[in-house]
N, C-alpha and C positions, 0 to 999 in steps of 0.2 A: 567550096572553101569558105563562102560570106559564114555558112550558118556554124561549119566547127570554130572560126572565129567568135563567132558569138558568143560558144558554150564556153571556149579559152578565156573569153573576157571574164565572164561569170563564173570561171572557176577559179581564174587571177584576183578578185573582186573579193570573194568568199576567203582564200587563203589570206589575203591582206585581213582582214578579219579575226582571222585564226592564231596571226601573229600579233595579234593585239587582247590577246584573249590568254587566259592560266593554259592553255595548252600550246600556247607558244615554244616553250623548253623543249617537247619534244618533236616538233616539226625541225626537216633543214629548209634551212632558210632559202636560198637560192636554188634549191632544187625547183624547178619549173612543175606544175601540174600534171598529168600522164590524163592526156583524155582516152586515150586507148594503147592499145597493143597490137599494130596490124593493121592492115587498108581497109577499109569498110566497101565492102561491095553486096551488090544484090545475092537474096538467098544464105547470109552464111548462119552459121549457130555461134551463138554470143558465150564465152565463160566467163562469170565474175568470181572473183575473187576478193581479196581485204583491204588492200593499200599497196602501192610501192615496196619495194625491198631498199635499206639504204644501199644496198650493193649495187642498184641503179646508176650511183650517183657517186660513192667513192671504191676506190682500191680499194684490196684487203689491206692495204699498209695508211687506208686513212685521209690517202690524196684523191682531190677529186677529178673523176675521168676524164680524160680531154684527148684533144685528135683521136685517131682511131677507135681507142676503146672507149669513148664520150658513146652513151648509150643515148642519151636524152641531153635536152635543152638547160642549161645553168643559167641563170638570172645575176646578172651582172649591174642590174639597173634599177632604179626605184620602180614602184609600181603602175607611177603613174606616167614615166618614159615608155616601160612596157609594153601600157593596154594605146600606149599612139605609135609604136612602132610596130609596121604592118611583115617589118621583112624578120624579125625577131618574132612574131607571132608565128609567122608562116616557117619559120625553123623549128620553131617550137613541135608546131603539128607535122610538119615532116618527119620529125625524129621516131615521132611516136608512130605514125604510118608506116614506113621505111622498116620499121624494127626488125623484122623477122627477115625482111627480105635484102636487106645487108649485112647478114650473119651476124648482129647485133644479139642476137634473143639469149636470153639466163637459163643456158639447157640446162644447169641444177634444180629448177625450178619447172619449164614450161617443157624439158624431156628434146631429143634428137630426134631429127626424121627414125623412124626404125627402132626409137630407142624409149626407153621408157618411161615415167613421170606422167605427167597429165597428156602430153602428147598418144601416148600409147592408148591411154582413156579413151580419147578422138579418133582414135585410127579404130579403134573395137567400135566403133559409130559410123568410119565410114567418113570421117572427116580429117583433116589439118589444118593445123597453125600454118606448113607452110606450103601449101598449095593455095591458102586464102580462102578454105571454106570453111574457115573458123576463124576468130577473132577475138579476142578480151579484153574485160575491162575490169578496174578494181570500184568496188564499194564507195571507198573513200579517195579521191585523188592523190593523196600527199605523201609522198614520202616522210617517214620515221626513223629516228634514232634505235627505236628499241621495236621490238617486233608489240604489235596491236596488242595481242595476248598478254601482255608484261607489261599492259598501261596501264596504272587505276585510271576509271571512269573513258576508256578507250570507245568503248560502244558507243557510250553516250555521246562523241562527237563524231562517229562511224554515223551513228544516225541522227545528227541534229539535221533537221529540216531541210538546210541550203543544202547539205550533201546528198541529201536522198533526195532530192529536185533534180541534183545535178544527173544524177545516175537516171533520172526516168528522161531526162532531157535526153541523154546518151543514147539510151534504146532509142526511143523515139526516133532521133537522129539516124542509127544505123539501121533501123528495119527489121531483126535479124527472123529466120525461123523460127527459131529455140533458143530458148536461155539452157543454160547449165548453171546451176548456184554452186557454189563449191564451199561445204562446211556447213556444220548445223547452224553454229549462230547465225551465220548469213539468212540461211532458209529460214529461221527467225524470222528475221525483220523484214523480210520481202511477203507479199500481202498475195495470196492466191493458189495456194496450196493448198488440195483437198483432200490426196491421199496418200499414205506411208506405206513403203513395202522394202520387204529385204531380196537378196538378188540370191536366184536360187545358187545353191555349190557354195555361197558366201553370207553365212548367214549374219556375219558381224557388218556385212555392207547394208549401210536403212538410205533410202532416198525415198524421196515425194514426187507428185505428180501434183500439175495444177493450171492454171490460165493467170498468164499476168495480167492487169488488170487493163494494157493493151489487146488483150484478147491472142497473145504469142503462148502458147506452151511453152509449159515451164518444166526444167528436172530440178529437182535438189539433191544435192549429197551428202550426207552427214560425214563426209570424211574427205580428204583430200589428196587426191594420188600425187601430189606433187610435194609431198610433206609426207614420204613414205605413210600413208593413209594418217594421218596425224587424228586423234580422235577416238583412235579403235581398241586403243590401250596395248602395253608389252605383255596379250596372253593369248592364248586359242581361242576359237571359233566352236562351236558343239559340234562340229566334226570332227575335231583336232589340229585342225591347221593352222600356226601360228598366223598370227596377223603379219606379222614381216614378211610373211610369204606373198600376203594379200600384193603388197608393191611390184613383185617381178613384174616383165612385159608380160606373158603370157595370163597372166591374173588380170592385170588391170585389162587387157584387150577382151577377157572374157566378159569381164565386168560391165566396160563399156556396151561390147555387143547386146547381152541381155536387158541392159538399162536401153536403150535405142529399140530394140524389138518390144518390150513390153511398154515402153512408152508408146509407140506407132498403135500400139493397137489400141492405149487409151485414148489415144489423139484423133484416132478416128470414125 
């Protein structure tokens, strides 16, 4: 608990920052940091992903979540009440541990036991969100007004320095096996990636292979099954198979399988 305190501090620290900075406007304010997605335990496979969703943080009608549907932690407090209140920190990293396993998790997003999205990805691996042998995290802590995509100069604070500190602090912290990157730009800016391949039956699906520079295998995906493959465009594949097809469970679980088998055997 001492050392996700710590990284909380430093991501509390960094956000105070951020609200002082031209990118202020599209940060929310009181939405607390997201250090993860999930209990961090020995062994699991790590996904990253972009940022927060504001849908974390408010209703579709705009109010922000509280009692039951409260997903995450809301900042109610200056920042420097915050980073001295140990029982508000430790709520904070609760929420974000707890997630998946309080029925709290964004299946439009992170997919149903059984059901499809990124979940199904994992399951074509041999892994779950909610069995806890997977785990995520995003890029950038903060939740946004506007989706990353729709920011000018969005990258450019995805990857200013303190944020990409914060995310290798993150790994570090949890250990995990495998990373999974989700999205070309991510696989971008993540440093260790050595080789590009398409997934056979799929040929619109590109991911990488590579070594983080903790020495963890790494996948990357140039598209995102949680974003009905977001990436891959509204056309066919030189098969013919439309890319919308790519999304079903039974696609994405192929996809995953293959990307875990032909990864295992660059890995070892």
């Amino acid at each position: 608990m001492e050392h996700a305190r710590d990284l909380l501090k430093e991501a509390l620290r960094f956000q105070e920052r951020l609200l002082a900075s031209p990118f202020q406007k599209e940060l929310i304010e009181g939405a607390s940091p997201v250090l993860w997605y999930g209990r961090p335990t020995d062994g699991q496979w790590l996904t990253i992903g972009t940022n927060p969703s504001r849908g974390e943080f408010f209703e579709r009608d705009g109010k922000v979540r509280s009692d039951d549907a409260q997903k995450f932690y809301w900042r109610d407090q200056s920042f420097e009440a915050y980073l001295e209140d140990e029982t508000a920190l430790d709520a904070t990293i609760e929420y974000a541990t707890a997630y998946f396993e309080a029925g709290r998790a964004t299946t439009s997003w992170f997919g149903k036991p059984d059901g499809a999205k990124l979940e199904a990805l994992l399951e074509g691996m041999d892994r779950s969100f909610y069995d806890g042998t997977a785990i995520h995290v995003d890029f950038f802590k903060y939740a946004t007004y506007r989706q990353m995509g729709q920011i000018r100069d969005g990258r450019r604070w995805m990857e200013h320095p303190d944020s990409l500190a914060l995310l290798e602090r993150t790994i570090r912290l949890i250990r995990p096996e495998r990373l999974i990157v989700l999205g070309r730009d991510n696989c971008v800016a993540m440093t260790g990636f050595t080789e590009k391949r398409t997934v056979t039956g799929y040929p619109s699906a590109v991911y990488e292979l590579g070594l983080h520079p903790a020495g963890i295998p790494m996948v990357g995906l140039h598209f995102k099954p949680s974003e009905v493959l977001v990436g891959l465009g509204n056309g066919v594949d030189l098969n013919g198979l439309h890319h919308g097809a790519y999304a079903k469970r039974e696609h994405v679980m192929r996809i995953g399988a293959h990307v875990r088998q032909e990864a295992d055997i660059f890995f070892s």
